[in-house]
CHARMM internal coordinates of N, CA and C (Angstrom, degrees):
IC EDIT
DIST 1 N 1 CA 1.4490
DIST 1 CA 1 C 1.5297
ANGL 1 N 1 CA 1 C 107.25
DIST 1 C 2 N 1.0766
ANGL 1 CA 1 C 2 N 100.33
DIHE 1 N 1 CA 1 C 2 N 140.19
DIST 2 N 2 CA 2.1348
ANGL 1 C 2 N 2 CA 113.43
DIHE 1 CA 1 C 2 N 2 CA -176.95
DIST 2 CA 2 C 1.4454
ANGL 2 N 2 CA 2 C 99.25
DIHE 1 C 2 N 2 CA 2 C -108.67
DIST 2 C 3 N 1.0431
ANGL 2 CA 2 C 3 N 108.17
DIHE 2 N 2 CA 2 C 3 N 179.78
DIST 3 N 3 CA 1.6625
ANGL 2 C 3 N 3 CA 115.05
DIHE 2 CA 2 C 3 N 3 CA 156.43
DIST 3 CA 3 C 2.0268
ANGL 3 N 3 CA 3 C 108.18
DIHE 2 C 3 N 3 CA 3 C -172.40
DIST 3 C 4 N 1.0681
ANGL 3 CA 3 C 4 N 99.78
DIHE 3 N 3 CA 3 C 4 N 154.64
DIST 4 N 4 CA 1.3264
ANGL 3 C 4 N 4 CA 102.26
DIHE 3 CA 3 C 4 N 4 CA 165.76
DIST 4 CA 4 C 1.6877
ANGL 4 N 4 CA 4 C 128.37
DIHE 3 C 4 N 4 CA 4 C -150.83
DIST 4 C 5 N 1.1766
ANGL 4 CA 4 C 5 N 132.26
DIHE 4 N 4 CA 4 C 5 N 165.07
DIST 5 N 5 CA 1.7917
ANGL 4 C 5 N 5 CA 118.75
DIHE 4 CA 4 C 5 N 5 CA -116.08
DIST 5 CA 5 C 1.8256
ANGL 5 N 5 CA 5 C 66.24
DIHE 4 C 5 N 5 CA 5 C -122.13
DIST 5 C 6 N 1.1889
ANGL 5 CA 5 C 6 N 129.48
DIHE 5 N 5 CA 5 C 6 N 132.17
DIST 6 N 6 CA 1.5961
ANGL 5 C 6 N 6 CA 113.19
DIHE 5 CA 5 C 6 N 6 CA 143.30
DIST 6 CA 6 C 2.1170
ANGL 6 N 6 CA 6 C 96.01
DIHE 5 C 6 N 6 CA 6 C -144.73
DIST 6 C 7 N 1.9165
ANGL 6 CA 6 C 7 N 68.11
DIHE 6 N 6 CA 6 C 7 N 118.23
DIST 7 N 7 CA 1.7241
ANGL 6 C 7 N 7 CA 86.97
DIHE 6 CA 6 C 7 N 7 CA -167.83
DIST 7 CA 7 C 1.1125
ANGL 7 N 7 CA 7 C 113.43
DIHE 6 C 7 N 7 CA 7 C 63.89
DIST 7 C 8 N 1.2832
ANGL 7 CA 7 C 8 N 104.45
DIHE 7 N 7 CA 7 C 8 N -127.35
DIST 8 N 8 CA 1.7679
ANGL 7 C 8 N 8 CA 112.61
DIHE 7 CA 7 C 8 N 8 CA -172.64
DIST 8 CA 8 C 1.2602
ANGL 8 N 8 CA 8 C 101.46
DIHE 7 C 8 N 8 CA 8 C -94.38
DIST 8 C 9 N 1.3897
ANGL 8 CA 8 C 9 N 125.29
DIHE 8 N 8 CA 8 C 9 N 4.17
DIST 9 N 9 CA 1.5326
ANGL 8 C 9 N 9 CA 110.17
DIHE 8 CA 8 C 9 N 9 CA 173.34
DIST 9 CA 9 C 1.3929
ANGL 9 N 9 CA 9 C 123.42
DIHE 8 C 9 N 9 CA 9 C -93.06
DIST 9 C 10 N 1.5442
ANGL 9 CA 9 C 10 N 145.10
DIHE 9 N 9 CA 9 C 10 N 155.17
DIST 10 N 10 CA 1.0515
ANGL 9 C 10 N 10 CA 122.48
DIHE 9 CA 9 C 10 N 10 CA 178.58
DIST 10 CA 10 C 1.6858
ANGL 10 N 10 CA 10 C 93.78
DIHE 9 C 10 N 10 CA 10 C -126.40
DIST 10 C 11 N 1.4638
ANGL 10 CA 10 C 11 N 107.29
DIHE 10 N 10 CA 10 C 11 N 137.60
DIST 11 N 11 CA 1.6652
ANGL 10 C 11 N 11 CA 100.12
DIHE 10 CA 10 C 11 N 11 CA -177.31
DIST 11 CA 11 C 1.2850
ANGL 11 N 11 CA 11 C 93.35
DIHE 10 C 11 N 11 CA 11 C -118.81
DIST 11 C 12 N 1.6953
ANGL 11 CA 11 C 12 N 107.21
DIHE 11 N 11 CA 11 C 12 N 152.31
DIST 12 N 12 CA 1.5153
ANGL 11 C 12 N 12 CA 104.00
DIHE 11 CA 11 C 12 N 12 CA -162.41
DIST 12 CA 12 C 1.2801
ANGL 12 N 12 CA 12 C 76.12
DIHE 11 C 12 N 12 CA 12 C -140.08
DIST 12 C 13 N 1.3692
ANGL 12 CA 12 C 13 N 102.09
DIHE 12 N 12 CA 12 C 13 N 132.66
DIST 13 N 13 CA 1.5468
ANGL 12 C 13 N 13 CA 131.88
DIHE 12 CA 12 C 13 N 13 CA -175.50
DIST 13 CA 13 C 1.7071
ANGL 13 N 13 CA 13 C 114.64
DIHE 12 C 13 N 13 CA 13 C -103.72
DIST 13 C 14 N 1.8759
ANGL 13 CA 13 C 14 N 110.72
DIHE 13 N 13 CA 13 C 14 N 110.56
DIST 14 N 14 CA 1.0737
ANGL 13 C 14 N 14 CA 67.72
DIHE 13 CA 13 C 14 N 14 CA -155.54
DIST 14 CA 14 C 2.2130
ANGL 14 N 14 CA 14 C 83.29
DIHE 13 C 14 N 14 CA 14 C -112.19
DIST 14 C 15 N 1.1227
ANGL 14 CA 14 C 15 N 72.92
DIHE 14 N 14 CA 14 C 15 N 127.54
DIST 15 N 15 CA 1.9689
ANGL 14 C 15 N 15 CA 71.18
DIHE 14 CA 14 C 15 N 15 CA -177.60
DIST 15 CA 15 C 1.8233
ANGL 15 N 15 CA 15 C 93.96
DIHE 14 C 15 N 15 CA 15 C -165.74
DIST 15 C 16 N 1.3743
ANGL 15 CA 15 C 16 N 90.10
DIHE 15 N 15 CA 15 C 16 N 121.44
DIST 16 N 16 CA 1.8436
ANGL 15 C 16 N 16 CA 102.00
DIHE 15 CA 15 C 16 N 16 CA -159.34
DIST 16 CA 16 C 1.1900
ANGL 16 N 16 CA 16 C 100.01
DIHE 15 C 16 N 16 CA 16 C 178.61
DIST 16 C 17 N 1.2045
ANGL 16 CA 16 C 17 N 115.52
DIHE 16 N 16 CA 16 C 17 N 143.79
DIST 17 N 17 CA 1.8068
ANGL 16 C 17 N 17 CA 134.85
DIHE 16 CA 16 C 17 N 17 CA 171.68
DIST 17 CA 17 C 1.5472
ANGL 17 N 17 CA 17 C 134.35
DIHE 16 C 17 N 17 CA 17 C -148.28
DIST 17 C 18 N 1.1119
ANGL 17 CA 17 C 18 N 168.47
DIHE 17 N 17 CA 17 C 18 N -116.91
DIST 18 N 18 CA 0.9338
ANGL 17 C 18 N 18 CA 124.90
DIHE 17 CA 17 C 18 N 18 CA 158.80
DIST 18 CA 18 C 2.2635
ANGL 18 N 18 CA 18 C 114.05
DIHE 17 C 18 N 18 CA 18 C -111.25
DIST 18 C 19 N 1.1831
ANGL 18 CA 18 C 19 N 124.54
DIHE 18 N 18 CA 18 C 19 N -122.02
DIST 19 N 19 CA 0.9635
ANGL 18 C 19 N 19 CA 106.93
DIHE 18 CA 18 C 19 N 19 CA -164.91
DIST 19 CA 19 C 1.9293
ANGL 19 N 19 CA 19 C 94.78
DIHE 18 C 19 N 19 CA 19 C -110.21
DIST 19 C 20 N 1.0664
ANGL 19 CA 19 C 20 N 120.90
DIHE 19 N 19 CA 19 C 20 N 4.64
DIST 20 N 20 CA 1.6016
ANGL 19 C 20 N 20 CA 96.61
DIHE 19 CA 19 C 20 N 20 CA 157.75
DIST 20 CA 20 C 1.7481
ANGL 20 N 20 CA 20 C 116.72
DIHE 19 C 20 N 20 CA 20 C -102.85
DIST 20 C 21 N 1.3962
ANGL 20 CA 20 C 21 N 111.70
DIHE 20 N 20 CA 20 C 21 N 13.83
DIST 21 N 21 CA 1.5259
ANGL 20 C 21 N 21 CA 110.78
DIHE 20 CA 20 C 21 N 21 CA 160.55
DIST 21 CA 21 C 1.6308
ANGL 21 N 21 CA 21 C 93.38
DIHE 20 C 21 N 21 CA 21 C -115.10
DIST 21 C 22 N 1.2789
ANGL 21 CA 21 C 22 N 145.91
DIHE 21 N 21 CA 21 C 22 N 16.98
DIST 22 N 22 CA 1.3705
ANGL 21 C 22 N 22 CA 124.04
DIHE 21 CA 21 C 22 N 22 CA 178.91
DIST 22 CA 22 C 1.8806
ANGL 22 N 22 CA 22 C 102.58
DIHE 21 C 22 N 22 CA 22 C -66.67
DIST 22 C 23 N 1.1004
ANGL 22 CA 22 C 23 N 126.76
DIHE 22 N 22 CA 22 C 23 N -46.49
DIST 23 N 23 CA 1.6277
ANGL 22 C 23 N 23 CA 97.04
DIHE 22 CA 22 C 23 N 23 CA -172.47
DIST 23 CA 23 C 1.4904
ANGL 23 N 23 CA 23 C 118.39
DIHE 22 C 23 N 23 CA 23 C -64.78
DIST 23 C 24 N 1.7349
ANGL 23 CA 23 C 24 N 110.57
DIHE 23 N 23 CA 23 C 24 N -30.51
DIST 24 N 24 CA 1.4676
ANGL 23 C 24 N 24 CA 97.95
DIHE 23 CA 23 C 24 N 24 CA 158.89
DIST 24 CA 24 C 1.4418
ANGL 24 N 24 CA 24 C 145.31
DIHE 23 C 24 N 24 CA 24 C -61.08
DIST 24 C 25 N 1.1813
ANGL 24 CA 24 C 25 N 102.63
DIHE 24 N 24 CA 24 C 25 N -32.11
DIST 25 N 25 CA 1.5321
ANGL 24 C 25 N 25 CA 121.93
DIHE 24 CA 24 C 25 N 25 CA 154.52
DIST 25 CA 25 C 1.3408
ANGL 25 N 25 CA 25 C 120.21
DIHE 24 C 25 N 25 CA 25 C -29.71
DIST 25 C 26 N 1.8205
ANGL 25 CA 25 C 26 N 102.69
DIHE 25 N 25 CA 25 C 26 N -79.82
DIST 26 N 26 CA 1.6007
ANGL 25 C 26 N 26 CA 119.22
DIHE 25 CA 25 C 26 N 26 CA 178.82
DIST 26 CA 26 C 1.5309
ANGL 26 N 26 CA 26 C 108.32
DIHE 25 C 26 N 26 CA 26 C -41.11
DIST 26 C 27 N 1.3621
ANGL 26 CA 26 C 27 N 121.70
DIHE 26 N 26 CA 26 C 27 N -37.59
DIST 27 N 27 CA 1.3919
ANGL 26 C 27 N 27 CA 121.71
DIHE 26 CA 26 C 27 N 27 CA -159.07
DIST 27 CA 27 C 1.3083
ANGL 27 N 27 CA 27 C 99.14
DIHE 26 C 27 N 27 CA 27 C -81.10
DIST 27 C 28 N 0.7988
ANGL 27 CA 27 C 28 N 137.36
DIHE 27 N 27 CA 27 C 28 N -56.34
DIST 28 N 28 CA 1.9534
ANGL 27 C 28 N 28 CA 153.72
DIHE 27 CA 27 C 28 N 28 CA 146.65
DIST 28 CA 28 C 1.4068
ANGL 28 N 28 CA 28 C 112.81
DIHE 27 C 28 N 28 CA 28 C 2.01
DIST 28 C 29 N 1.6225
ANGL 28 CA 28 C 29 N 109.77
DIHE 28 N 28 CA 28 C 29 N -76.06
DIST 29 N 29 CA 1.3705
ANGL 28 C 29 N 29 CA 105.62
DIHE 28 CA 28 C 29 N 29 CA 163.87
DIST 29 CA 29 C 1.2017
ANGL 29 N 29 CA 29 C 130.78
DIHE 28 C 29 N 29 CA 29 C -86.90
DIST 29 C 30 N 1.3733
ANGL 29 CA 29 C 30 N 111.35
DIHE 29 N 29 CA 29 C 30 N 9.34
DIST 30 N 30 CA 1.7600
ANGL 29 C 30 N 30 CA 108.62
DIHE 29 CA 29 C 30 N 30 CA 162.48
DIST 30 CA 30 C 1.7989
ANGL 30 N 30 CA 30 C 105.13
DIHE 29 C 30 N 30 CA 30 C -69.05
DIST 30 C 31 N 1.5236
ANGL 30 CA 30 C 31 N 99.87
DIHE 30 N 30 CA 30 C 31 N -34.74
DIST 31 N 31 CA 1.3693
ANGL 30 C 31 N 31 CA 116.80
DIHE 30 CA 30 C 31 N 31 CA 178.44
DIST 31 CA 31 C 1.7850
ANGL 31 N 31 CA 31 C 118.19
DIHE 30 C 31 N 31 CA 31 C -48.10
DIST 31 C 32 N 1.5032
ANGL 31 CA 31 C 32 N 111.65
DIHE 31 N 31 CA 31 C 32 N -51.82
DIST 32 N 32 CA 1.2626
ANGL 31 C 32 N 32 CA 108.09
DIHE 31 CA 31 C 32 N 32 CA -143.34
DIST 32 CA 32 C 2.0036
ANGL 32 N 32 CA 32 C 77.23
DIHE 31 C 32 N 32 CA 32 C -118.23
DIST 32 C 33 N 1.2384
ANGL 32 CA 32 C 33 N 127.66
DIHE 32 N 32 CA 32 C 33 N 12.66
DIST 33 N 33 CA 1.2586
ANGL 32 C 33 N 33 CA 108.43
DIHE 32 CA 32 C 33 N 33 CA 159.99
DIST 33 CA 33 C 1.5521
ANGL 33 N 33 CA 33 C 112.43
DIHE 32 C 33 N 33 CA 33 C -119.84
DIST 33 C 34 N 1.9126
ANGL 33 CA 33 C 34 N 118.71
DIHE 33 N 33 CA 33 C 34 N 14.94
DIST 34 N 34 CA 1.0786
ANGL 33 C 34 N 34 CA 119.42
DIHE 33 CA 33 C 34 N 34 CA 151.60
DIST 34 CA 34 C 1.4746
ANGL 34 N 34 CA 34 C 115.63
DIHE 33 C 34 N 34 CA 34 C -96.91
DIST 34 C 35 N 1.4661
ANGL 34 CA 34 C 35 N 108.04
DIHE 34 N 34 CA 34 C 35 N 17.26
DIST 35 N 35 CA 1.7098
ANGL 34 C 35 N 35 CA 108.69
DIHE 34 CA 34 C 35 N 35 CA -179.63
DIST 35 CA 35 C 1.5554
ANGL 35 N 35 CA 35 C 81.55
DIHE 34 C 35 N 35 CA 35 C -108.76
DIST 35 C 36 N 1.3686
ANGL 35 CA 35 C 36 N 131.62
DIHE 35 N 35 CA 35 C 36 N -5.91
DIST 36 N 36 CA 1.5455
ANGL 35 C 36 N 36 CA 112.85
DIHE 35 CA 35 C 36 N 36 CA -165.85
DIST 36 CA 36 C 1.3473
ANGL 36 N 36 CA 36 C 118.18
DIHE 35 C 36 N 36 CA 36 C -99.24
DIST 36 C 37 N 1.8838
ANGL 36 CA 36 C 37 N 88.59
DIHE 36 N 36 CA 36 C 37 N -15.48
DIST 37 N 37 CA 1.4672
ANGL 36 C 37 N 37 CA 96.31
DIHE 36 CA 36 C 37 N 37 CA 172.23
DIST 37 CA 37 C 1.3907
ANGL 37 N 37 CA 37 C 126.05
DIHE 36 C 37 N 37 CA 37 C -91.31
DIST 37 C 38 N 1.3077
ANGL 37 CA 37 C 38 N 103.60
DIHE 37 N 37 CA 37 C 38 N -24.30
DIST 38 N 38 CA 1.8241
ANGL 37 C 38 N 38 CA 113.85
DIHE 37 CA 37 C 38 N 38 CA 153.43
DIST 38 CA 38 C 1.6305
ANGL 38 N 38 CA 38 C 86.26
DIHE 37 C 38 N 38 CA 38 C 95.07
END
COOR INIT
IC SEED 1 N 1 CA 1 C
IC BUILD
């Protein structure tokens, strides 16, 4: 689970599995919380 803070909101990302997809993972929600920041 990720999350990221904008303002008072906190969005919690939830896209994760265990540790032989963690670098795909990380890359994933680097993905969909630089679409959140627009």
């Amino acid at each position: 689970m990720y999350f990221i803070q904008r303002g008072p909101v906190l969005v919690i990302l939830l896209c994760g599995g265990d540790k032989s997809t963690q670098s795909k993972d990380i890359k994933q929600a680097k993905v969909l919380a630089a679409e959140w920041k627009g």
